[in-house]
C-alpha positions as CSV (number, residue, x, y, z in Angstrom):
1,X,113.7,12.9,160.6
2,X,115.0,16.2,162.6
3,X,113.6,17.6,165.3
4,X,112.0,21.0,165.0
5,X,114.4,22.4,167.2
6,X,117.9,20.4,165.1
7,X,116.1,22.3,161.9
8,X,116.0,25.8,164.0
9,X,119.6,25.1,164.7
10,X,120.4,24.6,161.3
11,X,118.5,26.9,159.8
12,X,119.9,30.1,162.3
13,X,123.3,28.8,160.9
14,X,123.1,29.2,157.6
15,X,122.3,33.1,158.6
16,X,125.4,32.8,160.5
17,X,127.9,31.5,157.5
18,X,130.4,33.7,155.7
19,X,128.8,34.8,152.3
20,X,125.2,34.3,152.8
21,X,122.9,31.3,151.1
22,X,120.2,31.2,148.6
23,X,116.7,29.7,149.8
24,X,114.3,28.7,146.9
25,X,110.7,29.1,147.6
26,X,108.6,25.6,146.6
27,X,105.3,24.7,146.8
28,X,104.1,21.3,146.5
29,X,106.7,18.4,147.3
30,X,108.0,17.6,143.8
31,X,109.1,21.4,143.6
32,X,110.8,20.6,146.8
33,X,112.5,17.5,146.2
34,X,113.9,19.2,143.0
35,X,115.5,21.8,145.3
36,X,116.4,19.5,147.8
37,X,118.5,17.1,145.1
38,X,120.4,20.7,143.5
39,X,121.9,20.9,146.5
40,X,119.8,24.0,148.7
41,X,120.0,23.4,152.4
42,X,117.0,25.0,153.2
43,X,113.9,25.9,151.3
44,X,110.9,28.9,152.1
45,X,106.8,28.1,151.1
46,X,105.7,30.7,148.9
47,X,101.8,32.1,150.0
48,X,101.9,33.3,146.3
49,X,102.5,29.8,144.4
50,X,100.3,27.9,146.7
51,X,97.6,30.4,147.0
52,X,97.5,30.5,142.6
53,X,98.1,26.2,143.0
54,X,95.0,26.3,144.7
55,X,92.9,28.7,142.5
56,X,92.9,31.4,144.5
57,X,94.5,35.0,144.9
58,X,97.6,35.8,147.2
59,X,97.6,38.4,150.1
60,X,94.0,38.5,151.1
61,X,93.7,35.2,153.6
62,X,92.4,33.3,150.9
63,X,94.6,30.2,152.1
64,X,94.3,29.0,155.4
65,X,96.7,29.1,158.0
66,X,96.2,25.6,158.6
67,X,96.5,24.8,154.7
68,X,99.2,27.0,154.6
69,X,100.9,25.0,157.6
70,X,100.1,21.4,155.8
71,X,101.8,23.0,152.5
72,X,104.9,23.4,155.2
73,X,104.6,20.1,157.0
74,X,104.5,18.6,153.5
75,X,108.1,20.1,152.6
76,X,109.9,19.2,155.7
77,X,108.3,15.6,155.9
78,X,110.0,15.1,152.5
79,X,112.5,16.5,152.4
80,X,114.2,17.2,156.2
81,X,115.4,20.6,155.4
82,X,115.0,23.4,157.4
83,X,111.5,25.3,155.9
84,X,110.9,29.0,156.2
85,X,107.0,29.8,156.6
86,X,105.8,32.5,154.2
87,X,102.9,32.9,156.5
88,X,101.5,36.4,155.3
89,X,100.4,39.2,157.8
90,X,100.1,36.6,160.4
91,X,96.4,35.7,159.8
92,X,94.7,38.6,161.6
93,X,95.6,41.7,162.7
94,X,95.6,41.5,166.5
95,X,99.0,40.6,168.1
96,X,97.4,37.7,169.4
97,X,96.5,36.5,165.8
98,X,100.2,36.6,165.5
99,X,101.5,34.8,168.1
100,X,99.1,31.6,167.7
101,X,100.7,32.0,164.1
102,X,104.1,31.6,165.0
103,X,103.0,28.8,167.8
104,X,101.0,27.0,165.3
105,X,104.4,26.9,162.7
106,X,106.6,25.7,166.0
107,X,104.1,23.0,166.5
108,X,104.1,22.3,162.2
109,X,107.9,22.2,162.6
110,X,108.9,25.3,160.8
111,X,112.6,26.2,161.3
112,X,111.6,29.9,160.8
113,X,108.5,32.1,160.0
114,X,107.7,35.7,158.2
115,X,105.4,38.1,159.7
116,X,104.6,40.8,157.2
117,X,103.3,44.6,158.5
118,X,100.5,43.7,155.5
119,X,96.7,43.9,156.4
120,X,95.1,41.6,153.7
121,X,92.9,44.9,152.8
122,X,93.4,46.2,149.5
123,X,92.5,50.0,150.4
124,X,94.8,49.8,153.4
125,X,97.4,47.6,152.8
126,X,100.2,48.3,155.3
127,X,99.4,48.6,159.2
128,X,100.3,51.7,160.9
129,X,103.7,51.7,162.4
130,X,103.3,51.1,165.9
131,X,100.6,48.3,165.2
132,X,103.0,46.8,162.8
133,X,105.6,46.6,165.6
134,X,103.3,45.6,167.8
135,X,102.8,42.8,166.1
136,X,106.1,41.6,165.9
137,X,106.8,42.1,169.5
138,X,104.5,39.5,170.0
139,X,105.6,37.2,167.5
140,X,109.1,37.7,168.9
141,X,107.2,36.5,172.3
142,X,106.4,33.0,171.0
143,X,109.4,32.2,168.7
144,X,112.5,33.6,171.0
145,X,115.3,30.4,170.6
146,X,112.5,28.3,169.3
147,X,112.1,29.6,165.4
148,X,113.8,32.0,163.5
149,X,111.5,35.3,163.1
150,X,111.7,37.3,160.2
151,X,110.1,40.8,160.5
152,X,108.8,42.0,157.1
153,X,107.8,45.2,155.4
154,X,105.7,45.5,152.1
155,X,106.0,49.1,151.3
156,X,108.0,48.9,147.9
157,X,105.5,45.9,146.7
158,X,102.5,48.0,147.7
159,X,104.0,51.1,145.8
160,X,104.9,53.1,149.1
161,X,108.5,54.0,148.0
162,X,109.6,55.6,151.1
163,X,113.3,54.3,152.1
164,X,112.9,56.0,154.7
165,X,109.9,54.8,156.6
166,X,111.2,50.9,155.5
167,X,114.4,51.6,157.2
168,X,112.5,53.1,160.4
169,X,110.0,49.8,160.4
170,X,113.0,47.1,159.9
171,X,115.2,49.2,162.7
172,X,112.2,49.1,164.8
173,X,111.8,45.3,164.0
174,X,115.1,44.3,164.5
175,X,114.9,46.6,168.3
176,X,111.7,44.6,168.8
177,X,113.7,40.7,168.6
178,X,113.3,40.0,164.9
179,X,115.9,37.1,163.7
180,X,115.9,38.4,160.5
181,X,114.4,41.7,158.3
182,X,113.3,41.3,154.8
183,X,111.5,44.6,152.6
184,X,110.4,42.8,148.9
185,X,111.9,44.7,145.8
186,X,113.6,47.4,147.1
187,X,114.4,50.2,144.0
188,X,117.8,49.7,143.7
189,X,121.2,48.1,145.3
190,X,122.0,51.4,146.9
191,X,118.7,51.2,148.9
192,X,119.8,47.4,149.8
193,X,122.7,48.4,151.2
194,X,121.4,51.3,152.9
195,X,119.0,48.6,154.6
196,X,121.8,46.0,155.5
197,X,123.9,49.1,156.7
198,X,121.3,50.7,159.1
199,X,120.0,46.8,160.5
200,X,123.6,45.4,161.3
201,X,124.2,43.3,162.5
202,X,121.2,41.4,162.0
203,X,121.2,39.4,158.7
204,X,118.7,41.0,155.7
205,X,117.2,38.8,153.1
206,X,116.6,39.7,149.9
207,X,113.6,37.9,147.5
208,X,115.2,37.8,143.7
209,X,116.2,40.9,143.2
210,X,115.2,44.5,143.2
211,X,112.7,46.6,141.0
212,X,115.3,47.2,138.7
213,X,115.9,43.5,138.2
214,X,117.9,40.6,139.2
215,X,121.9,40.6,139.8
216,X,124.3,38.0,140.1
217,X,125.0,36.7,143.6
218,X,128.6,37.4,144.4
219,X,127.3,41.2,144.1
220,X,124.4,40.7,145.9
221,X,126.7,39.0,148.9
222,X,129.1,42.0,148.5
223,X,126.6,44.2,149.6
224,X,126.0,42.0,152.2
225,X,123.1,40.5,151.9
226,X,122.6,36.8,153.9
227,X,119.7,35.6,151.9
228,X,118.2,35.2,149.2
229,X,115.1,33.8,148.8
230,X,113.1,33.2,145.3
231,X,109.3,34.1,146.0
232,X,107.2,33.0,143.4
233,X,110.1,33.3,141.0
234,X,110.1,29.7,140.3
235,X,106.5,29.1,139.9
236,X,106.2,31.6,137.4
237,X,108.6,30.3,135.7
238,X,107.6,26.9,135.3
239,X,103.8,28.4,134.1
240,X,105.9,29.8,131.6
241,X,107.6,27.0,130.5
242,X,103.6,25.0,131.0
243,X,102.4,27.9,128.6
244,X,104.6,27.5,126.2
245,X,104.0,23.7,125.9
246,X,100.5,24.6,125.4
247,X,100.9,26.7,122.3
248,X,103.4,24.2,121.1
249,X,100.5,21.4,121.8
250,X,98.1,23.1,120.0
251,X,100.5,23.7,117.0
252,X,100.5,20.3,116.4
253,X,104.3,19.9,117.9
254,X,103.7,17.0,119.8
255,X,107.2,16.2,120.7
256,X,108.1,19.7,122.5
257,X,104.6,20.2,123.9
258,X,105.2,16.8,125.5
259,X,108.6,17.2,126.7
260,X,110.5,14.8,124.2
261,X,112.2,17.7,122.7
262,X,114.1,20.8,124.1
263,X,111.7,23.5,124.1
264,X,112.7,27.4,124.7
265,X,110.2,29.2,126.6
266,X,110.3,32.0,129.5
267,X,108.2,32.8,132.5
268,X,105.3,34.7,133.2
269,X,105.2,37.4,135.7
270,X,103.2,37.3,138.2
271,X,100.9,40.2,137.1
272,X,99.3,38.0,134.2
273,X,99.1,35.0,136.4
274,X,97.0,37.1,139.5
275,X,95.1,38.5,136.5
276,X,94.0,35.3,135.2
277,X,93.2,33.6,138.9
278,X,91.4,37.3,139.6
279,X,89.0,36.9,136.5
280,X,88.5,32.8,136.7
281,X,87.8,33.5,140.7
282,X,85.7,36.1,139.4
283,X,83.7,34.5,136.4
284,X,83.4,31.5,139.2
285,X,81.8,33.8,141.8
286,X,79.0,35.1,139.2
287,X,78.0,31.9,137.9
288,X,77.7,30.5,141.5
């Protein structure tokens, strides 16, 4: 098994290699074996997928940091790759919160780890910029040549469209000793490259796509993009394809419900699936 310093190495390489490389997001160790055989030489955790795995709702601290760090010991144990932490807003919203974060996924052995400006509270969702920076200034602190830090930005995904003020965070991130600077659906390709243009030369990843949808990936590497990571992107779409085996189940199609059959089916987005966890999580608080 590598050390958590060989995967480190490895996994600042791949940021380094001409053309960029795609890092699937897995959440259990099957999921990450499956990646691991296709060929991907490093994988990410997805908060999302595990948080809905374990019945509960992403983006609100719901999942530990410690079962969030056994999710990640679980994928590297397996599989050897070099393993990205999704590891939310840091699990608080001091800068200290942060850096015992970022020591704890060093000590998990993590090859890199996301800090996101996000606050885990609905009616305020993003932090105010200098707290956000803050924040990862002390991440950078802790991980400096131990882990590879990427500094994150949810405006698009918490409807604050402002290019602007994502360009002035990520700047600011990458001026603060970020590795790496990631903002989730961004509305279109020009705003990509406006990002990789104004944060070079510091290596931007981008998760699926943009709001406008997915492209393939020679034109996401010509606008010079390092990597591409998958989010929750495969996890919806295998409760797609579980959903559809359902129906076909309960149609009386025992064949393609159980597999023995090809069976055509798409995923679900992510909207219904946080719906559904939302009202069970609900419905489970009132009877208890």
């Amino acid at each position: 098994m590598p050390t958590q310093p060989e995967l480190y190495e490895r996994f600042r390489a791949l940021h380094q290699q001409p053309g960029g490389f795609i890092m699937p997001n897995a959440w259990d160790g099957m999921s990450a074996l499956l990646m691991k055989e296709a060929g991907f030489a490093a994988l990410g955790t997805s908060s999302a997928a595990l948080a809905l795995a374990l019945g509960r709702l992403d983006g609100r601290r719901a999942v530990s940091r410690e079962e969030h760090l056994e999710n990640a010991r679980l994928l590297v144990r397996l599989t050897g790759l070099p393993v990205n932490g999704d590891l939310e807003d840091g699990f608080g919203p001091d800068p200290s919160d942060v850096e015992a974060t970022v020591a704890a996924a060093i000590d998990a052995g993590l090859a890199g780890v996301g800090i996101e400006d996000t606050t885990a509270n609905p009616d305020k969702p993003i932090h105010d910029f200098d707290k956000a920076v803050a924040r990862i200034r002390a991440a950078v602190k802790v991980a400096k040549g131990r882990i590879l830090l990427t500094g994150r930005t949810d405006n698009f995904l918490q409807g604050r469209n402002d290019l602007e003020d994502t360009i002035k965070r990520l700047t600011a991130f990458a001026e603060a000793g970020a590795d790496v600077l990631y903002a989730p659906y961004p509305p279109d390709m020009n705003a990509v490259r406006a990002i990789v243009r104004a944060i070079a030369p510091k290596p931007v990843n981008l998760v699926v796509g943009t709001m406008k949808g997915t492209l393939p990936w020679p034109e996401v590497q010509a606008a010079g993009v390092k990597r591409l990571s998958l989010g929750s992107a495969l996890y919806t779409r295998i409760m797609g394809n579980l959903a559809q085996a359902g129906k076909e189940l309960m149609a009386g199609d025992l064949a393609a419900g159980a597999g023995e059959q090809p069976s055509t089916s798409t995923g679900i987005s992510f909207r219904q699936l946080s719906k559904l966890m939302s009202d069970a999580t609900q419905d489970a608080r009132s009877v208890g």
